[in-house]
Steps between C-alpha positions, in 0.01 A plus 500: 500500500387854722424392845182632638670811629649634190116450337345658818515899440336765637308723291762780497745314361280342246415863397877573469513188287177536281599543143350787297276228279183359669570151324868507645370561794238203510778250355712589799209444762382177296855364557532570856174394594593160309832488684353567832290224436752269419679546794212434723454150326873444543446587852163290600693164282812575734272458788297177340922313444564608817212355674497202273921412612351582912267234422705256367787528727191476811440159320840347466535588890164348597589169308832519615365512831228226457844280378708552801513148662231584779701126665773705671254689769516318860826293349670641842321245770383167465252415283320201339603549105209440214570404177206487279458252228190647269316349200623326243885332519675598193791737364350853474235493761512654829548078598797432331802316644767769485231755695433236768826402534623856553277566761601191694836545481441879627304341819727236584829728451292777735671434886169640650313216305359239758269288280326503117199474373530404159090660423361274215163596286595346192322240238852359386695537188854416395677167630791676391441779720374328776752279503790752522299655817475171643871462468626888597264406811712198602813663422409770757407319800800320461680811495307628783361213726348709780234690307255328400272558189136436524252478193127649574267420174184766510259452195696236290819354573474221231737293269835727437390689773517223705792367345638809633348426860632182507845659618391661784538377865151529558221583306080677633225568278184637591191218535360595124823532330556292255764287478718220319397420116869306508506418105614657158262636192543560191219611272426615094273547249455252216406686186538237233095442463468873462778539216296214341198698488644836385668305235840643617835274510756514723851555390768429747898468425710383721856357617443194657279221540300626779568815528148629447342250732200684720407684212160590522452506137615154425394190584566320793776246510454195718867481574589884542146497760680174642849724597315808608349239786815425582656840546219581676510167746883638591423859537188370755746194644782810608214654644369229720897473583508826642201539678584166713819608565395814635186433715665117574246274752275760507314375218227243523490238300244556215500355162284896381789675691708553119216431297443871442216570731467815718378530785386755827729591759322283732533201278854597455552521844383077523722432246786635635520744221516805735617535861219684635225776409612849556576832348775682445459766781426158749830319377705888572320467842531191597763297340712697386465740860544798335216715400722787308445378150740638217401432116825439328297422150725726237279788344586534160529841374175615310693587195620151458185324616364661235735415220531147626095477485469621171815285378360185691170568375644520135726212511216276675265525248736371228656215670160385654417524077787368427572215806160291565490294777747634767565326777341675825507394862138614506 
């Protein structure tokens, strides 16, 4: 292809060049014309790609820089370390086990670190999960006996979340957060009146005798409800376990204490439920003695937030289709 110099001549030369026949001549322009044409389009798209790979790179760096763990700044004096424990406890969310446990094994393993506030606003969710915080927990005040890790519930701190709690030295709640709901649920759908009515029959094959007990398209069986109970009593019983060992004689003694009930942070309070009512800046301040707070919650980078969202969000919908009546701490 002519660059836009070879197709640019003056008039003398185009004189020099003009062929004796008028419709030679008006080819020749006609081609030029379209070539110098051509390689102004080529030019303006160069411009649109290159603008188009500035403005991708300028995004890359901006949510590269919105995933740099924002944690490290102040690490170099003492500082009261936050670890934040954020809607719903399960694998996946910004809750899960392996995200608070990082955190809290960043803070404790920091030498500048001189208390934690483990910062709770959280309905429940997993006994699984909560229960391998509630262990990592232990393990690391065992490992390192002079800090001390203190749980502050804000809106909700209730069932896993409090599970969760449970470990800590000491746990504050503001007066109207709510608190407790100490029990295990598991809920469904029954849809065998409805298949009735449609006239549509339910086909279900299986290996094993009751291996498609809880399914909401079948009838209930007396003695598959019967075992559910009972999974459910031991899964509430390890519960109860761990929340007396952890907050001990605090406790009053109150038959609705593990009956499921939740209550405010000033009911809590009677109940030896929490320690006292305070937030997170007044535990820093005044418990702890050190004011410099540090958030050592990992930041997960944006890309893989959202792949893990969308994947989450995927595979939740077809087990919660496919698994009725989960247990929750909820």
């Amino acid at each position: 292809m002519l660059s836009a110099v070879n197709v640019n001549l003056g008039d003398d030369q185009l004189s020099d060049m003009r062929p004796e026949s008028s419709k030679e001549w008006k080819i020749i322009e006609k081609t030029m014309l379209q070539m110098s044409a051509e390689s102004r389009r080529s030019r303006r798209w160069g411009i649109f790609f290159k603008l188009l790979t500035f403005t991708y790179l300028f995004v890359l760096l901006y949510l590269f820089n919105m995933s740099v763990d924002t944690s490290a700044i102040n690490k170099g004096g003492a500082h009261t370390a936050i670890v934040d424990v954020n809607g719903v406890i399960a694998a996946n969310e910004d809750a899960a086990a392996d995200v608070i446990v990082t955190g809290l094994r960043g803070a404790f393993e920091d030498q500048n670190t001189k208390g934690i506030i483990l910062r709770i606003n959280s309905p429940g969710g997993s006994p699984v999960q909560s229960g391998y915080v509630y262990d990592e927990i232990k393990r690391l005040r065992a490992i390192y006996p002079d800090i001390k890790l203190y749980a502050v519930i804000g809106d909700i701190g209730a069932s896993g979340a409090y599970y969760i709690a449970a470990a800590a030295d000491e746990i504050y709640a503001d007066k109207a957060s709510l608190v407790g709901s100490i029990g295990v649920t598991a809920a469904g759908f029954g849809f065998v009146d409805a298949l009735d009515k449609l006239g549509v029959k339910r086909r279900s094959y299986t290996s094993g005798e009751h291996k498609g007990f809880l399914d909401p398209f079948s009838p209930e069986n007396k003695d598959e409800v019967e075992f559910w109970k009972t999974v459910l009593s031991t899964t509430h019983n390890q519960f109860i376990g761990k929340v007396k060992e952890g907050r001990g004689d605090r406790l009053k003694d109150d038959p609705k204490l593990f009956s499921g009930l939740v209550w405010s942070g000033e009911q809590a309070l009677e109940l030896g439920l929490v320690d006292g009512l305070g937030s997170p800046g007044y535990v820093a301040r005044e418990i702890v003695g050190e004011e410099n707070i540090v958030d050592f919650t990992p930041k997960p980078d944006p890309f893989e937030r959202f792949t893990q969202r969308l994947g989450a969000s995927i595979g939740g919908a077809i087990s919660n289709n496919v698994v009725s009546g989960a247990m929750k701490l909820q």
